[in-house]
PyMOL Python script that loads the backbone (N, CA, C, O; Angstrom):
from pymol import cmd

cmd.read_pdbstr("""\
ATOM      1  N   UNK A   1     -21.646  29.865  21.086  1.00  0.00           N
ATOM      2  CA  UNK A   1     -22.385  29.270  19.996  1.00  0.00           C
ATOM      3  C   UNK A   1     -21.543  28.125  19.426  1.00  0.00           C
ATOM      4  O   UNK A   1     -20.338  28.151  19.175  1.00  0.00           O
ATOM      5  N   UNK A   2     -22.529  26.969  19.247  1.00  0.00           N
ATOM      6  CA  UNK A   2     -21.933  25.628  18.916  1.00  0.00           C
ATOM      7  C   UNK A   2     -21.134  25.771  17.025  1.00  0.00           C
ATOM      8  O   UNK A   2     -21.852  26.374  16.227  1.00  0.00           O
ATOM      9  N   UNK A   3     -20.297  25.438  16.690  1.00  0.00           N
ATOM     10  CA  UNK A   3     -20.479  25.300  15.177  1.00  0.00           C
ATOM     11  C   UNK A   3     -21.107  24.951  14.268  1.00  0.00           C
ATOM     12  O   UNK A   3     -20.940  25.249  13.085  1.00  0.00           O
ATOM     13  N   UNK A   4     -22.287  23.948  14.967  1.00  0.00           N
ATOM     14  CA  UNK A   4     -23.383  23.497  14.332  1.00  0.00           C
ATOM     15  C   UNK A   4     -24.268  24.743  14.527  1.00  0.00           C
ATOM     16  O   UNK A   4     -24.735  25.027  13.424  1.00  0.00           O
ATOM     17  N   UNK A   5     -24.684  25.587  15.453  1.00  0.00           N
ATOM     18  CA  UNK A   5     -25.403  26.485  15.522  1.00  0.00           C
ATOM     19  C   UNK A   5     -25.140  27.719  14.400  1.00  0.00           C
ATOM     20  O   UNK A   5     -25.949  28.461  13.842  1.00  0.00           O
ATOM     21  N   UNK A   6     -23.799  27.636  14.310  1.00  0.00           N
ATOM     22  CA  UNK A   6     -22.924  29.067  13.647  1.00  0.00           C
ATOM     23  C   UNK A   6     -23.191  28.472  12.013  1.00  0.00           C
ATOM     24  O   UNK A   6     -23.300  29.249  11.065  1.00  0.00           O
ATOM     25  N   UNK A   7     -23.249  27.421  11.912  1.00  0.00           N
ATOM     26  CA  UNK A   7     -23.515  27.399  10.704  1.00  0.00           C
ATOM     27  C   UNK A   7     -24.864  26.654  10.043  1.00  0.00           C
ATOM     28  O   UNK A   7     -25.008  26.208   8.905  1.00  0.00           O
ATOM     29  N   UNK A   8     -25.899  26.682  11.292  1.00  0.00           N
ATOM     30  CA  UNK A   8     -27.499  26.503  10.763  1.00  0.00           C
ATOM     31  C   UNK A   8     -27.748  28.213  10.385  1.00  0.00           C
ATOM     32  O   UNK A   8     -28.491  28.633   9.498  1.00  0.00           O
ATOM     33  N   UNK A   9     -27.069  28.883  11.143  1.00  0.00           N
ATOM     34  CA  UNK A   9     -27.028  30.241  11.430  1.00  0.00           C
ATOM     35  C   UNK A   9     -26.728  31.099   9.759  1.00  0.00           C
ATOM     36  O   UNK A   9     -27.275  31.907   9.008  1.00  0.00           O
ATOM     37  N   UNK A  10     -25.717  30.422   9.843  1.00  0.00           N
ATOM     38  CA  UNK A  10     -25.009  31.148   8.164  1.00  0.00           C
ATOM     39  C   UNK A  10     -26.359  30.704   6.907  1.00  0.00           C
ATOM     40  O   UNK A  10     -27.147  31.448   6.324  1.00  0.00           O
ATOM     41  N   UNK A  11     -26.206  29.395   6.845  1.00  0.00           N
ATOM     42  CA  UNK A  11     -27.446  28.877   6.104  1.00  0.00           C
ATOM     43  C   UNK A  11     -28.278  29.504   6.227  1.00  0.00           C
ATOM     44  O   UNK A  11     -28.950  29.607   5.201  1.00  0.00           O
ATOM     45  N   UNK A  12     -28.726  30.201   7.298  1.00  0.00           N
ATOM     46  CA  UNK A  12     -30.194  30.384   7.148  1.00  0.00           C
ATOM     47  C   UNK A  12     -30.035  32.089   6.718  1.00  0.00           C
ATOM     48  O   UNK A  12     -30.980  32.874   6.795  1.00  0.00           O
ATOM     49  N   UNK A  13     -28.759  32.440   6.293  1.00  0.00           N
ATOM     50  CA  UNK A  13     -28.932  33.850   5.794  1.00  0.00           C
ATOM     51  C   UNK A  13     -28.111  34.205   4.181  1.00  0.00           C
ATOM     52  O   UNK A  13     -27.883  35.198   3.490  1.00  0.00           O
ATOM     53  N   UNK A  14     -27.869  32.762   4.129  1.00  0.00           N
ATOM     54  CA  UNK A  14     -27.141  32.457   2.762  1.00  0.00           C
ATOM     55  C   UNK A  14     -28.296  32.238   1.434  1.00  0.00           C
ATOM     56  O   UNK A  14     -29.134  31.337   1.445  1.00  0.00           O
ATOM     57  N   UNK A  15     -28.209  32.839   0.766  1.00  0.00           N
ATOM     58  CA  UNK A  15     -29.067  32.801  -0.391  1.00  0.00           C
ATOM     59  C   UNK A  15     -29.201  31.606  -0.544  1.00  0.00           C
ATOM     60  O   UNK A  15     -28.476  30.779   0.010  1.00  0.00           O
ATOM     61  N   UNK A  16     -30.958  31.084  -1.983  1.00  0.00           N
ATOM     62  CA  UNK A  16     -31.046  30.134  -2.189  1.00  0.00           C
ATOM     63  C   UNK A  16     -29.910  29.381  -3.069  1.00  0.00           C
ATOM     64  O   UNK A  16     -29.434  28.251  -2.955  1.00  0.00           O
ATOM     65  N   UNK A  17     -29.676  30.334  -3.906  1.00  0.00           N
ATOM     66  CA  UNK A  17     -28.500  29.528  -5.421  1.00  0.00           C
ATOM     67  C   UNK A  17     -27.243  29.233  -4.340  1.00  0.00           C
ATOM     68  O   UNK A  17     -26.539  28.354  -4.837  1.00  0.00           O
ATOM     69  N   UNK A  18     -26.982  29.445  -3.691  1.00  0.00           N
ATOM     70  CA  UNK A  18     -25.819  29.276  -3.211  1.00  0.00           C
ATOM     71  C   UNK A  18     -26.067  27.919  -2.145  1.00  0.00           C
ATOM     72  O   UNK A  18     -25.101  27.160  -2.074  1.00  0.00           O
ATOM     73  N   UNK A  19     -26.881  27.679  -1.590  1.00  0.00           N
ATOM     74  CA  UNK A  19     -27.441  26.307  -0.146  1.00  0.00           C
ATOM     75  C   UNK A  19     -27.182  25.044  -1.366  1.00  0.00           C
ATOM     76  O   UNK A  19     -26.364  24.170  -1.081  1.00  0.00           O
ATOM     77  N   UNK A  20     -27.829  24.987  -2.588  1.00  0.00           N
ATOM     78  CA  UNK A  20     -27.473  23.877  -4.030  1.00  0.00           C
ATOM     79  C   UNK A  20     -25.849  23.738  -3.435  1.00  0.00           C
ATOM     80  O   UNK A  20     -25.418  22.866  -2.679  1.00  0.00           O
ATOM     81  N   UNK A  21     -25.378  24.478  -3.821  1.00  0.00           N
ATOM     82  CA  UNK A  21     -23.762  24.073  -3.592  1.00  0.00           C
ATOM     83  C   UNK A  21     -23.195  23.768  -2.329  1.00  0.00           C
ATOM     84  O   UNK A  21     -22.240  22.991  -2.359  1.00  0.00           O
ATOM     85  N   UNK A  22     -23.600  24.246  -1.107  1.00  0.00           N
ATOM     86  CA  UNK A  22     -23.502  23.975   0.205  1.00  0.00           C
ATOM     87  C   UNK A  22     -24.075  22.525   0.341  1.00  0.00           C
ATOM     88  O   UNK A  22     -23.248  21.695   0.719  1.00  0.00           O
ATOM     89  N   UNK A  23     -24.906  22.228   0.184  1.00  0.00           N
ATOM     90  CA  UNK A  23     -25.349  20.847   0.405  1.00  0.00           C
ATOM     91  C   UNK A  23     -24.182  19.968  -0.465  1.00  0.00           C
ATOM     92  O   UNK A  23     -23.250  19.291  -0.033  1.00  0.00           O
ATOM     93  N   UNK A  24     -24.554  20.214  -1.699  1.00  0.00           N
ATOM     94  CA  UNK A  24     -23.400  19.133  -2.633  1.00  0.00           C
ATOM     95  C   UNK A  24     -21.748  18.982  -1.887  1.00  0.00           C
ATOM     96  O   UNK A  24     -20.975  18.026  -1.948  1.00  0.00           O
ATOM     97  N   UNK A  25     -21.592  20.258  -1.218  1.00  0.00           N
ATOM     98  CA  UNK A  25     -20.357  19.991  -0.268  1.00  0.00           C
ATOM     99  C   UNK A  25     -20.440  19.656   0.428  1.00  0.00           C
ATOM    100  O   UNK A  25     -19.481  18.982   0.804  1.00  0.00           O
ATOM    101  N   UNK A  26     -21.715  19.763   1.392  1.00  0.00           N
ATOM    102  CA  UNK A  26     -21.463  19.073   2.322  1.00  0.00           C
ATOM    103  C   UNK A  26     -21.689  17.052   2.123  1.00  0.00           C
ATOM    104  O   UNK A  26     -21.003  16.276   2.788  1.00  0.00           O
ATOM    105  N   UNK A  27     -22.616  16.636   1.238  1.00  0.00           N
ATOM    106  CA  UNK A  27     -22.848  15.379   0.491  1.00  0.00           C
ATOM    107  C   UNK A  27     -21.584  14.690   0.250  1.00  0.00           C
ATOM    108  O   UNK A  27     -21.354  13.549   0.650  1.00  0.00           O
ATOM    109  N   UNK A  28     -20.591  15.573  -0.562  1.00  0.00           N
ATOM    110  CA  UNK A  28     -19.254  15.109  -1.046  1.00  0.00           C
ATOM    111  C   UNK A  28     -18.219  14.642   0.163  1.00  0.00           C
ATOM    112  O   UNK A  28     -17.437  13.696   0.069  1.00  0.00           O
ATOM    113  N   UNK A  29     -18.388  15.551   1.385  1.00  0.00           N
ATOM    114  CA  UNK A  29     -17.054  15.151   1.936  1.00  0.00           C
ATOM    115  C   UNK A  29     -17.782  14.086   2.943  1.00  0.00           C
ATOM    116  O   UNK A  29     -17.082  13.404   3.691  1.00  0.00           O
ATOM    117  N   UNK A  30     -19.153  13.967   2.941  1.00  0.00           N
ATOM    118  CA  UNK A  30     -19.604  12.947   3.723  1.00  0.00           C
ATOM    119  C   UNK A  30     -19.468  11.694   3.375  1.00  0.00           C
ATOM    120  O   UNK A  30     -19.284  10.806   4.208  1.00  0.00           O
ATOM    121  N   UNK A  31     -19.573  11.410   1.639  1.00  0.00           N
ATOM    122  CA  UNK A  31     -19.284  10.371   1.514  1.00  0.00           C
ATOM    123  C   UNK A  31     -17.600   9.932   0.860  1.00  0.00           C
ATOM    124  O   UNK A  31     -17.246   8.831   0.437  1.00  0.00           O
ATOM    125  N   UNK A  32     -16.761  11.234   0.966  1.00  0.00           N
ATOM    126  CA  UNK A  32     -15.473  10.830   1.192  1.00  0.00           C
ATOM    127  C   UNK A  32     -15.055  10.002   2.616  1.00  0.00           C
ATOM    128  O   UNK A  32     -14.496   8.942   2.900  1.00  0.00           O
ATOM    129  N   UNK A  33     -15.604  11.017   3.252  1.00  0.00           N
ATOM    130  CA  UNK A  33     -15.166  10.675   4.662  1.00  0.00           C
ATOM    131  C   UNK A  33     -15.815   9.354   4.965  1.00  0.00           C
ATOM    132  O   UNK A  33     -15.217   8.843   5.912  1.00  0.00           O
ATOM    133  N   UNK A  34     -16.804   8.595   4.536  1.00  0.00           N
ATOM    134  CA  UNK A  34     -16.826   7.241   4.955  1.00  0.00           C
ATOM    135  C   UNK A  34     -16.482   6.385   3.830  1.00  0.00           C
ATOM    136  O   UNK A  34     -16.864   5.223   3.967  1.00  0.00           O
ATOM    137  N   UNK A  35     -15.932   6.624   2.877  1.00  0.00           N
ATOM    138  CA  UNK A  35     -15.324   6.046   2.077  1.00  0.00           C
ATOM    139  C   UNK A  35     -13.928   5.813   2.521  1.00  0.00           C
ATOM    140  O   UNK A  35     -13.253   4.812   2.283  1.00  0.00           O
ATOM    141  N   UNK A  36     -13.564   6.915   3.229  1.00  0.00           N
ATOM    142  CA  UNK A  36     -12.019   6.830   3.573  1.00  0.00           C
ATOM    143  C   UNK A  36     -11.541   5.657   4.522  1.00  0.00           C
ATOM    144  O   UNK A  36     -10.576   4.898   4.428  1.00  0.00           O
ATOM    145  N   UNK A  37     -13.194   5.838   6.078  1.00  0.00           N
ATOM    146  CA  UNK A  37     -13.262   5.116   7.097  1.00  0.00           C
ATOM    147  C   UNK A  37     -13.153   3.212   6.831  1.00  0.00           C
ATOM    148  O   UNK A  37     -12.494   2.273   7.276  1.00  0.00           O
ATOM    149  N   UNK A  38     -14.462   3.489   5.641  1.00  0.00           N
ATOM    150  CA  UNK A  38     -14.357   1.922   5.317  1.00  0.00           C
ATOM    151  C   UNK A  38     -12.878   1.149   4.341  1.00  0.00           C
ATOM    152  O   UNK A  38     -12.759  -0.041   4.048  1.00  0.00           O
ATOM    153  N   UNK A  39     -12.232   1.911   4.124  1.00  0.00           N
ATOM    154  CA  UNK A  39     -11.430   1.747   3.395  1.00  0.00           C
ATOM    155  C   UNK A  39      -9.808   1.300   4.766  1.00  0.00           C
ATOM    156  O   UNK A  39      -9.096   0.303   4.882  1.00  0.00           O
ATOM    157  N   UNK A  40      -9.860   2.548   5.471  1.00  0.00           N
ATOM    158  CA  UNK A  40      -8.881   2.278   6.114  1.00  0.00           C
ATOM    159  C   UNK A  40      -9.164   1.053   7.361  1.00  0.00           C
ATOM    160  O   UNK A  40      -8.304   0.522   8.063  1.00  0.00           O
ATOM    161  N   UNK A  41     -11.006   0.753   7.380  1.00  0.00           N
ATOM    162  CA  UNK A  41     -10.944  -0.727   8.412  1.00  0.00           C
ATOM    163  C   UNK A  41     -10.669  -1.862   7.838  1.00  0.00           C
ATOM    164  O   UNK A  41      -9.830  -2.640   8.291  1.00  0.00           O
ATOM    165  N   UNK A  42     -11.410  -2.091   6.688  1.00  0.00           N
ATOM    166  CA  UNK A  42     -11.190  -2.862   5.626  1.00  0.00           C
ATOM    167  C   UNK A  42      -9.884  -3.198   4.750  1.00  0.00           C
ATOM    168  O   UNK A  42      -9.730  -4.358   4.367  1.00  0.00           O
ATOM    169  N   UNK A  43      -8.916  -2.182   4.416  1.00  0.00           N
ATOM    170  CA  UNK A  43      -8.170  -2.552   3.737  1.00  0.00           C
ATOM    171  C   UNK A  43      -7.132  -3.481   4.259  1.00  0.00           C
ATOM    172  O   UNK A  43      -6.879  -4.615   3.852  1.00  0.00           O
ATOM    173  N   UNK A  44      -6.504  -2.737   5.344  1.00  0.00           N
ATOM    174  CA  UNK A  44      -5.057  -3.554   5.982  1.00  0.00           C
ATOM    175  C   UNK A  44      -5.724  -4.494   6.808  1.00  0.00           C
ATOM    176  O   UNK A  44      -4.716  -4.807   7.441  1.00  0.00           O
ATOM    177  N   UNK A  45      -6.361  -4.996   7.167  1.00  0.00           N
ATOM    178  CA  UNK A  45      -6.857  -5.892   7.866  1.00  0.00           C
ATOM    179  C   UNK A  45      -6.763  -7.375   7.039  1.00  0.00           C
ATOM    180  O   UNK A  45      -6.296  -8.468   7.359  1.00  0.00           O
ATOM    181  N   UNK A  46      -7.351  -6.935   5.975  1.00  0.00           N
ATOM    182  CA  UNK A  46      -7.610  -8.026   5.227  1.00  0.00           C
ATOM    183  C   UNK A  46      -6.110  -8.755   4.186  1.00  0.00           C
ATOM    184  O   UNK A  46      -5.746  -9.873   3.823  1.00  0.00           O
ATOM    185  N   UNK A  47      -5.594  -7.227   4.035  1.00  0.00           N
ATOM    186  CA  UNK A  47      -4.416  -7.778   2.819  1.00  0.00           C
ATOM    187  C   UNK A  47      -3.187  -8.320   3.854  1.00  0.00           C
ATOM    188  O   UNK A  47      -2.303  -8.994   3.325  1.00  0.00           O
ATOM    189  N   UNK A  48      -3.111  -8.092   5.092  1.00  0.00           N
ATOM    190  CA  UNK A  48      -1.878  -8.569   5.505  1.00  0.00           C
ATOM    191  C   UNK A  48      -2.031  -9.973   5.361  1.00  0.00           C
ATOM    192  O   UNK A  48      -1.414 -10.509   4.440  1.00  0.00           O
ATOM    193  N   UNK A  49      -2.916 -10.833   6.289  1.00  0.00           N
ATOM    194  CA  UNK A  49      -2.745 -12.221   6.235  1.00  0.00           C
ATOM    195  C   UNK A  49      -2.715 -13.080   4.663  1.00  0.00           C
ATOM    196  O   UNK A  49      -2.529 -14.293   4.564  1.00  0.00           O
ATOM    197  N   UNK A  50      -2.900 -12.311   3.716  1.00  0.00           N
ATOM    198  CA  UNK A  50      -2.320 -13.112   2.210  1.00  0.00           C
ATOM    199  C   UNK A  50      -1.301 -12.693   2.204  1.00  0.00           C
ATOM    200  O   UNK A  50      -0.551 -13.474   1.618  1.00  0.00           O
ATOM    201  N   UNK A  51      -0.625 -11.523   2.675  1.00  0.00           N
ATOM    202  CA  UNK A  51       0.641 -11.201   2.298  1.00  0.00           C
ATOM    203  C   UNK A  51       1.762 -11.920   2.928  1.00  0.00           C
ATOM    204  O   UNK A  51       2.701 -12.481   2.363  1.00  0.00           O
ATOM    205  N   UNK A  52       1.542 -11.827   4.056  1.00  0.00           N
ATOM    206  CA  UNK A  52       2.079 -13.289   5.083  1.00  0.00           C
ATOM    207  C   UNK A  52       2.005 -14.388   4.088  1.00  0.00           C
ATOM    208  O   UNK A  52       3.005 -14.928   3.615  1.00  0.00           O
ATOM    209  N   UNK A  53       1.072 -14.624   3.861  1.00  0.00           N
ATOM    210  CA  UNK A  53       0.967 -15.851   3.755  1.00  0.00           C
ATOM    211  C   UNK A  53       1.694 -16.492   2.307  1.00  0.00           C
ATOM    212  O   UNK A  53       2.285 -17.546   2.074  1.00  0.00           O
ATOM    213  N   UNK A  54       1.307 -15.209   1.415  1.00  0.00           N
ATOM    214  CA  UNK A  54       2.972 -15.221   0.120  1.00  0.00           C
ATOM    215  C   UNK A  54       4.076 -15.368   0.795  1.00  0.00           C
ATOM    216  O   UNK A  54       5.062 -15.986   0.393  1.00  0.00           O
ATOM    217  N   UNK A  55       3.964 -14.801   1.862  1.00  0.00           N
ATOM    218  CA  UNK A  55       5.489 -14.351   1.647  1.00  0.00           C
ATOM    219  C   UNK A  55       6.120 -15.611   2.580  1.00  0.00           C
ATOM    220  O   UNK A  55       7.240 -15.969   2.216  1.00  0.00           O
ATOM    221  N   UNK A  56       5.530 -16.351   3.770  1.00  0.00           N
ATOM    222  CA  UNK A  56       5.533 -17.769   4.096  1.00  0.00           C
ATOM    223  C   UNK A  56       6.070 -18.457   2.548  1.00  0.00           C
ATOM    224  O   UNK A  56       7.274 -18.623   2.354  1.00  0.00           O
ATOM    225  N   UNK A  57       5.151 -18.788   1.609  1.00  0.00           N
ATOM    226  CA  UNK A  57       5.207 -19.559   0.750  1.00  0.00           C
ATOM    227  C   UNK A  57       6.446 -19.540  -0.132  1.00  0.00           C
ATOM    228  O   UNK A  57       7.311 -20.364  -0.429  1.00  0.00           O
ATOM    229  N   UNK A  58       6.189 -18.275  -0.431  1.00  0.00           N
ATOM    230  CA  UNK A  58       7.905 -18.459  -0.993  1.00  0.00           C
ATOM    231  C   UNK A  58       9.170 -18.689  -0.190  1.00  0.00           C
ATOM    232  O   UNK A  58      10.177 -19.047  -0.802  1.00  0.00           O
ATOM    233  N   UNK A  59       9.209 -18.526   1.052  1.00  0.00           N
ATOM    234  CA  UNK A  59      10.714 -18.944   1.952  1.00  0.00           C
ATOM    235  C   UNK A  59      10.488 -20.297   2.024  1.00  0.00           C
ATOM    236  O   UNK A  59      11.540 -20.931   1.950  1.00  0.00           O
ATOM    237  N   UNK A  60       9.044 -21.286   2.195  1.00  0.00           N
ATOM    238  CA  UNK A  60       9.461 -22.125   2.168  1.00  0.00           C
ATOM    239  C   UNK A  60       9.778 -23.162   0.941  1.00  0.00           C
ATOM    240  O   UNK A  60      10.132 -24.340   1.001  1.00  0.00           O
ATOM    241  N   UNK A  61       9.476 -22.145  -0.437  1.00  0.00           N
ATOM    242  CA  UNK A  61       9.784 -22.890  -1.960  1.00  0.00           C
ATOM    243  C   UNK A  61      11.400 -22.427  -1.904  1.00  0.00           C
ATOM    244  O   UNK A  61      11.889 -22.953  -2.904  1.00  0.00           O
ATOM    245  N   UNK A  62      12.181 -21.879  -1.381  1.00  0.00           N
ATOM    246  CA  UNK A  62      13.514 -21.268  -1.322  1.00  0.00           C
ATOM    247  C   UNK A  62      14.196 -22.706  -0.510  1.00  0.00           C
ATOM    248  O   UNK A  62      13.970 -23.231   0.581  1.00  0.00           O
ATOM    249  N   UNK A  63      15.357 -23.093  -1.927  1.00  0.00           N
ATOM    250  CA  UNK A  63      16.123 -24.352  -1.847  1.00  0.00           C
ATOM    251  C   UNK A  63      17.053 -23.583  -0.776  1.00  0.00           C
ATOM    252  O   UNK A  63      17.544 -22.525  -1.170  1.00  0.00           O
ATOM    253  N   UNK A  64      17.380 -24.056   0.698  1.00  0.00           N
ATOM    254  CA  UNK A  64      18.445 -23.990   1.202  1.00  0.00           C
ATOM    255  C   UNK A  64      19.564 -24.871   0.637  1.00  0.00           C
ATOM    256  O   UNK A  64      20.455 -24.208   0.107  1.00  0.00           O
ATOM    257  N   UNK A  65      19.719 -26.017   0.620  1.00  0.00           N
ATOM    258  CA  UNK A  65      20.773 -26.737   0.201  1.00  0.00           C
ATOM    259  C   UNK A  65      21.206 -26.275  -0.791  1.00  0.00           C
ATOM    260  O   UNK A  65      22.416 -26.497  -0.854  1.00  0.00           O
ATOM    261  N   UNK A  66      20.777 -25.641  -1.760  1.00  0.00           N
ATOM    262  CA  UNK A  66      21.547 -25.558  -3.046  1.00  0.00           C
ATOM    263  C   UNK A  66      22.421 -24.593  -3.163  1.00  0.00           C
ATOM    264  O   UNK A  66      23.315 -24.530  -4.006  1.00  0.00           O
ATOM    265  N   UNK A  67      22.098 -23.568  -2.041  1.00  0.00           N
ATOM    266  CA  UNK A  67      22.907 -22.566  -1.873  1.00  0.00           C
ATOM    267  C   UNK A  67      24.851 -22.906  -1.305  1.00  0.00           C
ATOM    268  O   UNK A  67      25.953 -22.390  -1.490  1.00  0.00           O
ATOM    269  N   UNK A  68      24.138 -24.324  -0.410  1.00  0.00           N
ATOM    270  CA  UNK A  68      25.491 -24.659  -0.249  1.00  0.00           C
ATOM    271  C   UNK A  68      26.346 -25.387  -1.122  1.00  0.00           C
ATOM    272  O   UNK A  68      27.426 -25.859  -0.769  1.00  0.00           O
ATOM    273  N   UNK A  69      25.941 -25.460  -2.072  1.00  0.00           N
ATOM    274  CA  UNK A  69      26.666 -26.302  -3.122  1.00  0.00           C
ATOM    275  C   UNK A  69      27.479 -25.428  -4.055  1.00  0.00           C
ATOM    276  O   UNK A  69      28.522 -25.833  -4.568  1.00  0.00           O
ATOM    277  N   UNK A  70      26.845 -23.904  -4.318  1.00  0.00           N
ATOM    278  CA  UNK A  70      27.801 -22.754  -4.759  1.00  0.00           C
ATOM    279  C   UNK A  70      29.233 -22.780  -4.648  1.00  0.00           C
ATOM    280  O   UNK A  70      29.732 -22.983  -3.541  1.00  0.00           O
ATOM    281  N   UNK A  71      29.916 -22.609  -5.604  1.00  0.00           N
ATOM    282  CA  UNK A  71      31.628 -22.687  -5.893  1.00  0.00           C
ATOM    283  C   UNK A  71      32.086 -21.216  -4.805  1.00  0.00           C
ATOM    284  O   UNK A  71      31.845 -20.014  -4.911  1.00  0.00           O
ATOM    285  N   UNK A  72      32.774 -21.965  -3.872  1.00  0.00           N
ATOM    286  CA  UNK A  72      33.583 -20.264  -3.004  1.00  0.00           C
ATOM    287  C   UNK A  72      33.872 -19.371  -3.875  1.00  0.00           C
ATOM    288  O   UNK A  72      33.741 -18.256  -3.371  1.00  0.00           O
ATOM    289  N   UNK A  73      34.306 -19.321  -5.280  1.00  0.00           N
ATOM    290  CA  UNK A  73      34.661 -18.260  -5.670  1.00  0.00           C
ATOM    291  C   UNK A  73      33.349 -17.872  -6.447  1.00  0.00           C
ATOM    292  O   UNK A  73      33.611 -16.831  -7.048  1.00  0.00           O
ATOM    293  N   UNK A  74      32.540 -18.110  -6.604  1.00  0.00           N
ATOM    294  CA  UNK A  74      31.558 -17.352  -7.554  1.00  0.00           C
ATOM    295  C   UNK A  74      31.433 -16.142  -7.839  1.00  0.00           C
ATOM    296  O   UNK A  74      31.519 -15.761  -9.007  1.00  0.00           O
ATOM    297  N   UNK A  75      31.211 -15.327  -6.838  1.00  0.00           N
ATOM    298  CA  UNK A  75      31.504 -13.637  -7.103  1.00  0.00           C
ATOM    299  C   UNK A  75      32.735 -13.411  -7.857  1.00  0.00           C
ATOM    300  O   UNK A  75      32.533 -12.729  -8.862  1.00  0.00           O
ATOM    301  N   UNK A  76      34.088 -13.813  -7.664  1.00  0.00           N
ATOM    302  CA  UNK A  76      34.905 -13.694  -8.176  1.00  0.00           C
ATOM    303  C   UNK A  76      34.773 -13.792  -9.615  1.00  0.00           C
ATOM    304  O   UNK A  76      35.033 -12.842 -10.354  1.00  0.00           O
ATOM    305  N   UNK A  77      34.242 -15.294 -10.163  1.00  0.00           N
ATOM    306  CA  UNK A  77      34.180 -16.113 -11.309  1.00  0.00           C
ATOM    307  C   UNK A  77      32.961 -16.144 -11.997  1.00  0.00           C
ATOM    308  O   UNK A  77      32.643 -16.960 -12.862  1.00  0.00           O
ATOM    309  N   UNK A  78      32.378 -15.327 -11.623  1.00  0.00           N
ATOM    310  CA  UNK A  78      30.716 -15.356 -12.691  1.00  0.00           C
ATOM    311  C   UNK A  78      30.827 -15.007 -13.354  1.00  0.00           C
ATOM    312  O   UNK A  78      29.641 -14.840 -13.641  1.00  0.00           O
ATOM    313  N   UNK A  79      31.492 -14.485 -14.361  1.00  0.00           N
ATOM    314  CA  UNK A  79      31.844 -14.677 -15.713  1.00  0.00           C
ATOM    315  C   UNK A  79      31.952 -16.195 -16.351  1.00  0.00           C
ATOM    316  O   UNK A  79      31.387 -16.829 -17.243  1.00  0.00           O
ATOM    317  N   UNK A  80      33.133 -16.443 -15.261  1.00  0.00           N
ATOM    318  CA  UNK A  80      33.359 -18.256 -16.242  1.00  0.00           C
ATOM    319  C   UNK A  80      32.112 -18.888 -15.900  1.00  0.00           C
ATOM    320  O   UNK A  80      31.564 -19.118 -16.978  1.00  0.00           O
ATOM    321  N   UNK A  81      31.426 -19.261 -15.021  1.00  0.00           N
ATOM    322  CA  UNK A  81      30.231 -20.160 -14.401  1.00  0.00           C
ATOM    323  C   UNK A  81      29.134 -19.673 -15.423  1.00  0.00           C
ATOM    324  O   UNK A  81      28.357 -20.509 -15.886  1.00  0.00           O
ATOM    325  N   UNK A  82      29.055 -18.503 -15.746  1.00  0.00           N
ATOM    326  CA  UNK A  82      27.893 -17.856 -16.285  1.00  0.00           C
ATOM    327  C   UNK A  82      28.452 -18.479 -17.951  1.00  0.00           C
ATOM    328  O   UNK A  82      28.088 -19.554 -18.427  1.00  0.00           O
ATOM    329  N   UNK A  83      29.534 -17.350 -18.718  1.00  0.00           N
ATOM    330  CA  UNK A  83      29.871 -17.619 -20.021  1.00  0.00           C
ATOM    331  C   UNK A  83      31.193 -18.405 -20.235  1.00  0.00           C
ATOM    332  O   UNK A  83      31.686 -18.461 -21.362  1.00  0.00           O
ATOM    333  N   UNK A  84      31.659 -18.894 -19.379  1.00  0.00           N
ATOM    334  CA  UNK A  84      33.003 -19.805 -19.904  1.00  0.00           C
ATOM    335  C   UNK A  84      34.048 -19.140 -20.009  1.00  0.00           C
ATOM    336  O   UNK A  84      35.007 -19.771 -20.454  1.00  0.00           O
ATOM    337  N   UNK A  85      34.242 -17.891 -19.713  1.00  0.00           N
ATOM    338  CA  UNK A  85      35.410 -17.327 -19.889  1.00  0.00           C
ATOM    339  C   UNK A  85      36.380 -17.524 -18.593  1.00  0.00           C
ATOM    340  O   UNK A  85      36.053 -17.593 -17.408  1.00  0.00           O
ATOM    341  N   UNK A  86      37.432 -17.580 -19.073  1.00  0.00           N
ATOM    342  CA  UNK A  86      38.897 -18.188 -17.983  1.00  0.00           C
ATOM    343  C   UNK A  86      38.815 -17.666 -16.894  1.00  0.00           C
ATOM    344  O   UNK A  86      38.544 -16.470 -16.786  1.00  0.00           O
ATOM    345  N   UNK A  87      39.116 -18.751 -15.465  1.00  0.00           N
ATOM    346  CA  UNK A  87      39.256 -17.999 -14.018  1.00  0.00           C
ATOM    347  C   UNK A  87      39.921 -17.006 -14.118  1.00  0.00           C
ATOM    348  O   UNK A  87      40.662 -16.677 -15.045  1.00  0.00           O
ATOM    349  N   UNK A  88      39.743 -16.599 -13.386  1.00  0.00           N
ATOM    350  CA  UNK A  88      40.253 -15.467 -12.574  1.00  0.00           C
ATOM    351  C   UNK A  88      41.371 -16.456 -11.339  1.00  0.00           C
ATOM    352  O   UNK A  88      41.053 -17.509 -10.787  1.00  0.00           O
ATOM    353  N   UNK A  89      42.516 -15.796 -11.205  1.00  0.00           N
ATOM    354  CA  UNK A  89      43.188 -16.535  -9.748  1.00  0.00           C
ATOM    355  C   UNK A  89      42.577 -15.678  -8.375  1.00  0.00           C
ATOM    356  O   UNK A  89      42.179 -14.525  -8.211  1.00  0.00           O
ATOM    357  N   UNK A  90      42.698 -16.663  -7.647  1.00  0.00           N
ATOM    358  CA  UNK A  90      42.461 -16.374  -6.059  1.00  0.00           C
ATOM    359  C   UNK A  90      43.674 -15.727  -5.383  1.00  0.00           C
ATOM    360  O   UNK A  90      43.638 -15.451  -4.184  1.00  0.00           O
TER     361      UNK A  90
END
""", "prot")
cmd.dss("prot")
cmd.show_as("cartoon", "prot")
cmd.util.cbc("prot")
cmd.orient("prot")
């Protein structure tokens, strides 16, 4: 016996007050379950290529040159660069 059979089967020996709630369960996970489907074709499909496409945009607003203009000691000295307080020696 199929599971569809086993459970036209049950239904059909399951009281009336009780089939109200069998249906509403079965209603609920039907439209979870294609809520879930359209969700998981739809979602990543669509958000990657903006996300790319941020994330393109900002590497290419990212100053390379300026990075090379940074003082060698900075880690050392970000205190003074930041608030003025006295080097540190190397």
């Amino acid at each position: 016996m199929s599971t569809r059979e086993q459970l036209i089967n049950e239904i059909s020996q399951t009281p009336d007050i009780l089939i109200r709630e069998v249906l509403d369960f079965l209603l609920f996970i039907k439209s979870r379950s294609n809520q879930e489907s359209v969700e998981k074709h739809d979602s990543p499909n669509s958000d990657y290529p903006s996300l790319l496409n941020f994330v393109d945009q900002i590497n290419s607003e990212t100053p390379t040159a300026d990075n090379l203009q940074l003082p060698r000691d900075l880690s050392k000295n970000l205190d003074h660069y930041l608030y003025g307080s006295p080097k540190e020696e190397l």
